[in-house]
ZATORMAR-881984 format. One record per residue (C-alpha): residue in one letter; residue number from 0; x, y, z. Coordinates in steps of 0.5 Angstrom, whole numbers. Layout:
[nupa 'A', NUM, [X, Y, Z]]
...
This chain:
[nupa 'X', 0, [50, -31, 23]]
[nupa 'X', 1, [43, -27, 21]]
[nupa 'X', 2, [42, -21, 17]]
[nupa 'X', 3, [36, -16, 19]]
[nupa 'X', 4, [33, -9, 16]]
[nupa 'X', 5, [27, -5, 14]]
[nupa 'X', 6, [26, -3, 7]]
[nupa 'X', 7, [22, 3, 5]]
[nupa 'X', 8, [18, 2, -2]]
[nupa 'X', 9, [17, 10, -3]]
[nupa 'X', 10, [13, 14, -10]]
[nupa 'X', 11, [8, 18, -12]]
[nupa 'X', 12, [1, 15, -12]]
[nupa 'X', 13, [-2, 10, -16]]
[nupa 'X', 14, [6, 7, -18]]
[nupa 'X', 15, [6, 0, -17]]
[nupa 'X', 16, [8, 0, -9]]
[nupa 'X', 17, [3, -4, -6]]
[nupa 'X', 18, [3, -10, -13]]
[nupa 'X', 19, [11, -10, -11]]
[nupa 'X', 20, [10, -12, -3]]
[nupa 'X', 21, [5, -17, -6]]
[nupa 'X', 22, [9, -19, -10]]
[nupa 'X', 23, [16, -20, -6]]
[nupa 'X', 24, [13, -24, 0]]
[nupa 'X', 25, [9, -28, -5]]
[nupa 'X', 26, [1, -26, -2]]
[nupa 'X', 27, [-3, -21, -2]]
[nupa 'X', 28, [-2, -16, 3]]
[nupa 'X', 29, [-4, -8, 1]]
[nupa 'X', 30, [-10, -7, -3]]
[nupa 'X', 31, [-9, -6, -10]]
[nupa 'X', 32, [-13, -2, -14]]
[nupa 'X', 33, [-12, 3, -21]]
[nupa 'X', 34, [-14, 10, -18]]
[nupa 'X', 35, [-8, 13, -13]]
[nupa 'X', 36, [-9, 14, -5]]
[nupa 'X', 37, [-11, 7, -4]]
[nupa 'X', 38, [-6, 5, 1]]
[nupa 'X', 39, [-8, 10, 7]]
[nupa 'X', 40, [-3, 6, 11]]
[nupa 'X', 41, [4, 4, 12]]
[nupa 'X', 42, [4, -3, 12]]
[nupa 'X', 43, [9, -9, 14]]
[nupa 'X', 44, [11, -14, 9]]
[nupa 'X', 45, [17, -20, 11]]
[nupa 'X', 46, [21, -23, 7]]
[nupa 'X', 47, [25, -30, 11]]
[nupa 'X', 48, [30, -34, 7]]
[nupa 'X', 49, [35, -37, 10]]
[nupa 'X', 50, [39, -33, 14]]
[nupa 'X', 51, [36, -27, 11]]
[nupa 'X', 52, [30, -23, 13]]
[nupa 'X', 53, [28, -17, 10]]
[nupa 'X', 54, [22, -13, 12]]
[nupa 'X', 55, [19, -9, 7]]
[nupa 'X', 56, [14, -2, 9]]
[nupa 'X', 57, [9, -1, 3]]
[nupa 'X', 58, [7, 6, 5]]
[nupa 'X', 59, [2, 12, 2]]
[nupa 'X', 60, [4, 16, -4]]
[nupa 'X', 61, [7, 22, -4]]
[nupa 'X', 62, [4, 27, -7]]
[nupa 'X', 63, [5, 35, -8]]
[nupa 'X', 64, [-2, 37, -9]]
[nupa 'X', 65, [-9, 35, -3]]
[nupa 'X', 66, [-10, 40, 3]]
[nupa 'X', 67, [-15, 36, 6]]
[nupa 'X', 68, [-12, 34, 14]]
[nupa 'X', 69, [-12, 26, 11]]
[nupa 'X', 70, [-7, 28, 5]]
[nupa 'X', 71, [-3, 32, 10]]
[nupa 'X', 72, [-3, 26, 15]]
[nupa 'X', 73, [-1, 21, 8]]
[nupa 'X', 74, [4, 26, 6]]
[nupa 'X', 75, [6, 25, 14]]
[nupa 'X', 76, [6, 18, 14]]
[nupa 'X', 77, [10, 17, 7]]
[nupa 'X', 78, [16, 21, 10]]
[nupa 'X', 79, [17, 18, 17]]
[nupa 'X', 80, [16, 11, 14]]
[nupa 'X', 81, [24, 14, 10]]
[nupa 'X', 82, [27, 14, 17]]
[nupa 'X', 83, [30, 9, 21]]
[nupa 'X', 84, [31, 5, 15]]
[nupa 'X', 85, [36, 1, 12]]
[nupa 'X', 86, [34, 2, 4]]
[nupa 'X', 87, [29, 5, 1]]
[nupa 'X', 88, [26, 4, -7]]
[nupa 'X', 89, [24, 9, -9]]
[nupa 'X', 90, [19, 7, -15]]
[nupa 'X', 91, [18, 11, -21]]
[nupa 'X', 92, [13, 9, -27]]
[nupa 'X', 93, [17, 8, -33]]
[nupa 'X', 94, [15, 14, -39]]
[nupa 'X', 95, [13, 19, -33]]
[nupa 'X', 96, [16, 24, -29]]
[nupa 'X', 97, [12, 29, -26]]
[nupa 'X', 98, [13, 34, -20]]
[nupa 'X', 99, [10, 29, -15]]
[nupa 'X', 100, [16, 24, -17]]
[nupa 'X', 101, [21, 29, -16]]
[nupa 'X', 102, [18, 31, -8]]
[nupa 'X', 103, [19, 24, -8]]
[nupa 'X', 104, [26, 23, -10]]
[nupa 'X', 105, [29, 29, -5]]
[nupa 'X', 106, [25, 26, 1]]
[nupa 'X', 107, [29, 20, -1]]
[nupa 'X', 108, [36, 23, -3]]
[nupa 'X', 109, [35, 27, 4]]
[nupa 'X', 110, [34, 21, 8]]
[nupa 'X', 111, [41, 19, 9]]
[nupa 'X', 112, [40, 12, 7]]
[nupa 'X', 113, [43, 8, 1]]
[nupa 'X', 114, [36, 7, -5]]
[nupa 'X', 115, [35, 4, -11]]
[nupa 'X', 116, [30, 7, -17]]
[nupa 'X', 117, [25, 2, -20]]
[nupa 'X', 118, [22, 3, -26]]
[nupa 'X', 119, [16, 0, -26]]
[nupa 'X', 120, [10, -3, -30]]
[nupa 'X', 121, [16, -3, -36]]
[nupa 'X', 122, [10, -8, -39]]
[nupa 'X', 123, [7, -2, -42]]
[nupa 'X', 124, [12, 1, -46]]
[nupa 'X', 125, [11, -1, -53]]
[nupa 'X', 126, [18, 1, -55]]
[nupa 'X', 127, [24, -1, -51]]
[nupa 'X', 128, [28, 3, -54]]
[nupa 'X', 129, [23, 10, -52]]
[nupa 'X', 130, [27, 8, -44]]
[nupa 'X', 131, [34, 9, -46]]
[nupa 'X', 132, [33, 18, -46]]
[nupa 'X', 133, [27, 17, -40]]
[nupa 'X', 134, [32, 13, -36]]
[nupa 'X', 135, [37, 18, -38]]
[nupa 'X', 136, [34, 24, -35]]
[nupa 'X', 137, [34, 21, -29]]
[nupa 'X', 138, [37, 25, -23]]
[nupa 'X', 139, [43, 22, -20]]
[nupa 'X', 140, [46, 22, -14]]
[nupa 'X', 141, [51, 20, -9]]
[nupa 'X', 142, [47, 15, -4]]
[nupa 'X', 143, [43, 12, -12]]
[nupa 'X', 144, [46, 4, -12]]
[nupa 'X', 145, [43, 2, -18]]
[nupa 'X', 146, [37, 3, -24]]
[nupa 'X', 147, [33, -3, -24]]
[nupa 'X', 148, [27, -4, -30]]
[nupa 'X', 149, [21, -9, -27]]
[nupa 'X', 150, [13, -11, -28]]
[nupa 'X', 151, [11, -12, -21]]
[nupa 'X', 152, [5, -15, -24]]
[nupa 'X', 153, [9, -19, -27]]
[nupa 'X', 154, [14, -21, -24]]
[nupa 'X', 155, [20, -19, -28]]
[nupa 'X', 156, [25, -16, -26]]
[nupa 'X', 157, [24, -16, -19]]
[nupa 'X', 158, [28, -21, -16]]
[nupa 'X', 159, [35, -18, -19]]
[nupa 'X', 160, [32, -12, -15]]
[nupa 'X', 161, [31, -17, -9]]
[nupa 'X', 162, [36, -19, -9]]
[nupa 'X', 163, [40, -13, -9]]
[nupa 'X', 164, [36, -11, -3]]
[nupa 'X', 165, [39, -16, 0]]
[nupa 'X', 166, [46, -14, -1]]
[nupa 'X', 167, [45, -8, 4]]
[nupa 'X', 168, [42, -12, 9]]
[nupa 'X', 169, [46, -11, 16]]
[nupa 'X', 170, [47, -17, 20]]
[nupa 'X', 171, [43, -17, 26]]
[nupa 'X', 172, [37, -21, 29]]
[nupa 'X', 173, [31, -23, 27]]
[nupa 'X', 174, [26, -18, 29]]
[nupa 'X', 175, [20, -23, 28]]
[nupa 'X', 176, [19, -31, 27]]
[nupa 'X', 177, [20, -35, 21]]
[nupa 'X', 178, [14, -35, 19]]
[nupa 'X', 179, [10, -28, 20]]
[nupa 'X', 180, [8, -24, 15]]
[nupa 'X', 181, [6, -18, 17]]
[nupa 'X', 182, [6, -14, 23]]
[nupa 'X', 183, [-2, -12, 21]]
[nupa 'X', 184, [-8, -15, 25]]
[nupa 'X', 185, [-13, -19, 22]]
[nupa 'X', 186, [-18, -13, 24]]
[nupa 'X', 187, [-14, -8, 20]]
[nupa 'X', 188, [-14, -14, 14]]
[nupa 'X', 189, [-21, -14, 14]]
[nupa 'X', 190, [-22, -7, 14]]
[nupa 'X', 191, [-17, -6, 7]]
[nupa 'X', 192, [-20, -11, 4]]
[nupa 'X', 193, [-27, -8, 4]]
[nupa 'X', 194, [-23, -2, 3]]
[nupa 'X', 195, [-21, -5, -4]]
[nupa 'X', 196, [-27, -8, -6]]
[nupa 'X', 197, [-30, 0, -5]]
[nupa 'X', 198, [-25, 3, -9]]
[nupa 'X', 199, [-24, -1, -15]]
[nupa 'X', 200, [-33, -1, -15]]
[nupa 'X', 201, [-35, 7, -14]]
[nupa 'X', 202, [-32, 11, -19]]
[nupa 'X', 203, [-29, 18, -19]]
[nupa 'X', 204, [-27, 22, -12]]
[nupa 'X', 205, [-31, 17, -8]]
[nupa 'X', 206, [-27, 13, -5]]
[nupa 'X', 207, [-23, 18, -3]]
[nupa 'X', 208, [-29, 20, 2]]
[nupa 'X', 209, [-30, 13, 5]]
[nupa 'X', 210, [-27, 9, 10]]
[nupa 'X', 211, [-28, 2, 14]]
[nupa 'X', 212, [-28, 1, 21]]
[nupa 'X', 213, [-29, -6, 23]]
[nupa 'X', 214, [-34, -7, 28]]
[nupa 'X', 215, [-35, -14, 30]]
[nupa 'X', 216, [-29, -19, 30]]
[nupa 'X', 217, [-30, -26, 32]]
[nupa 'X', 218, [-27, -33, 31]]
[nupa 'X', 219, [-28, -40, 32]]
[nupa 'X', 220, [-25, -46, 28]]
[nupa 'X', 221, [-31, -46, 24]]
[nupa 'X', 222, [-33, -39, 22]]
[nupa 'X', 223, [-30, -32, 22]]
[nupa 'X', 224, [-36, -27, 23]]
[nupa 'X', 225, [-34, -20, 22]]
[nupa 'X', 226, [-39, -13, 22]]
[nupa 'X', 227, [-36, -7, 18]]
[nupa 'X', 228, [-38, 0, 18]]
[nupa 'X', 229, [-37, 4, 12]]
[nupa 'X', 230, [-36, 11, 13]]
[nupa 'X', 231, [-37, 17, 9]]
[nupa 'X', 232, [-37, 25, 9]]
[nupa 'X', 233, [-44, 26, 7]]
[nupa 'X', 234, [-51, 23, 7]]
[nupa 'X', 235, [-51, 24, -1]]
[nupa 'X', 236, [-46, 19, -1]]
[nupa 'X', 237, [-49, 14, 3]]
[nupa 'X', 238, [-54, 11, -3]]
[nupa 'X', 239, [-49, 11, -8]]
[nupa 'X', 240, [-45, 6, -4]]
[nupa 'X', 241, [-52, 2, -2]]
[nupa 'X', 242, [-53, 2, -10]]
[nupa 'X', 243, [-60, 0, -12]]
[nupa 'X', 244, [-64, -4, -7]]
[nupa 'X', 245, [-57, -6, -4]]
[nupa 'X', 246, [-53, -9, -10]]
[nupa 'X', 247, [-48, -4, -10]]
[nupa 'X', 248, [-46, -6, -2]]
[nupa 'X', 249, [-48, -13, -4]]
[nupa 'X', 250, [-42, -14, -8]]
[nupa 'X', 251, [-38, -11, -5]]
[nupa 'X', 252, [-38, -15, -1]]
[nupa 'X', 253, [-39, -22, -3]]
[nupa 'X', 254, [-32, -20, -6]]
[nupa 'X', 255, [-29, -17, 1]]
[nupa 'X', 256, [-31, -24, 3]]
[nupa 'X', 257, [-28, -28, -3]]
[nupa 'X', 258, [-21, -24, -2]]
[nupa 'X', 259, [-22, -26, 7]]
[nupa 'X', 260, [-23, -33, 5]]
[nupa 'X', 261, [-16, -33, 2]]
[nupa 'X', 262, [-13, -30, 7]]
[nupa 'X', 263, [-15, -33, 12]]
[nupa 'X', 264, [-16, -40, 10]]
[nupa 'X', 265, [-24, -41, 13]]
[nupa 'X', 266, [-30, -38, 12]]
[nupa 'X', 267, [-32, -32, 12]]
[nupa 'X', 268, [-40, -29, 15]]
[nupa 'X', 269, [-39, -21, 13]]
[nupa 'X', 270, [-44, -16, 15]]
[nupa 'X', 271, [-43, -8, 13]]
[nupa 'X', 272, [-47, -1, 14]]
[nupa 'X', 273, [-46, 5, 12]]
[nupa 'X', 274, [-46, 11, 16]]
[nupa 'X', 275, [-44, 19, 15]]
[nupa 'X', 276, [-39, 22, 18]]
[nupa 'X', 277, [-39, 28, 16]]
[nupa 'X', 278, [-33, 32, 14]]
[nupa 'X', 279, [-28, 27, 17]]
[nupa 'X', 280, [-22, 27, 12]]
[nupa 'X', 281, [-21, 35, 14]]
[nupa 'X', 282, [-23, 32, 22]]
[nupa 'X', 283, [-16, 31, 26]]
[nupa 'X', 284, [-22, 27, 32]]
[nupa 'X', 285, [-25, 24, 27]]
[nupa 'X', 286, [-18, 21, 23]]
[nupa 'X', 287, [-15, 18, 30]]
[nupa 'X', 288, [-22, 15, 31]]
[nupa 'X', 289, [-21, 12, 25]]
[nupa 'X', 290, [-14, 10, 26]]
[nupa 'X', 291, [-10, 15, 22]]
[nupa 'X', 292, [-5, 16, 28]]
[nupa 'X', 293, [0, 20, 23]]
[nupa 'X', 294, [-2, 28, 26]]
């Protein structure tokens, strides 16, 4: 007998969901970084244990505020990864509760679904004691399992969430092999892996007007050739992300690089440009053309 089911890690942006997918299936997946609307993207993460497979959908933040078609698009993404799902965790920071957090709890209390509520980042909160009256005035609800205190970075407190997680699981077949990770491409991988390395290097609203879109993709036993272009809104923006003589664009990426060559497991030669395409956050061509297909 097996068991099968899809769960939704849900929140606002910039609460940890991407650093809990990385964390449940043991390797990196999402990109991380410490500015909110990293993750574009829903993306995939399979857990296989014994006759168990879970699979995890890390998805976009939800968020109040953004007029732009690409929060829109986000927003739109966020909340149809709530529906034909088995589970949801909704993932909240400890300490804070604000109206982006609230829109997403009534998305997820609205879906019809059983959720958890994680409280990440725990690893923060100085004085335990200060979670008792946080945690106090939290919203209930009928379909809310349980609360959950953990440190996605570190660790703790997940396992007792996953483990939970599991116990909802219905029983069913496996819908992928025993030892796939993702549904992702090593296409998209490679994309969000510069993607990374951008929004962790600029500064202020930046890398909210950039994307990646892989160009070249080769492979061979030997060595793994791989051409991005790195779009953004207008020409101004171009030389900040070259930076001075280039060094800007060259450390991105010998760190895009670093972070293929362990995924991958071989040697990485990559190439990046920079190229403007103006305005394509607010375009909806230029969206689909750069695979956001939520519109």
């Amino acid at each position: 007998m097996t068991y099968c089911g899809v769960v939704s890690i849900a929140g606002r942006p910039n609460v940890g969901k991407s650093t809990l997918l990385n964390r449940v299936i043991g390797q990196k997946l999402s990109i991380t970084a410490h500015k909110p609307q990293t993750t574009r993207h829903s993306i995939l993460g399979i857990q296989t244990s014994g006759e168990r497979q879970v699979i995890y959908v890390d998805t976009p933040g939800i968020h109040v505020t953004g007029t732009q078609k690409l929060n829109q698009v986000l927003n739109r993404t966020a909340s149809s990864s709530l529906h034909d799902v088995d589970v949801v965790i909704l993932l909240v920071q400890a300490m804070m509760w604000n109206d982006d957090d609230q829109r997403a709890f009534d998305l997820v209390s609205n879906s019809g679904v059983p959720f958890f509520i994680a409280i990440n980042k725990i690893d923060n909160v100085k004085l335990k004691k200060d979670l008792l009256p946080f945690l106090t005035k939290l919203p209930q609800h009928e379909r809310l399992r349980e609360v959950f205190l953990i440190s996605a970075r570190k660790g703790s407190g997940v396992d007792a969430l996953t483990t939970a997680v599991q116990g909802l699981i219905p029983e069913g077949p496996w819908q992928y092999g025993e030892d796939e990770l993702t549904d992702r491409s090593s296409r998209f991988l490679a994309a969000e892996a510069v993607r990374e390395q951008l929004t962790r290097l600029l500064s202020a609203e930046l890398p909210y007007a950039l994307s990646v879109d892989i160009e070249t993709f080769e492979e061979s036993p030997d060595l793994m050739r791989i051409g991005a272009v790195i779009w953004v809104a207008k020409n101004s923006q171009k030389s900040i992300v070259i930076g001075k003589g280039g060094s800007q664009l060259k450390e991105v990426g010998t760190r895009a690089r670093t972070t293929l060559e362990t995924l991958f497991g071989q040697k990485v030669y990559l190439q990046l440009w920079v190229r403007v395409k103006e305005g394509w956050a607010d375009d909806e061509r230029a969206l689909r053309s750069l695979g956001y297909d939520s519109l």
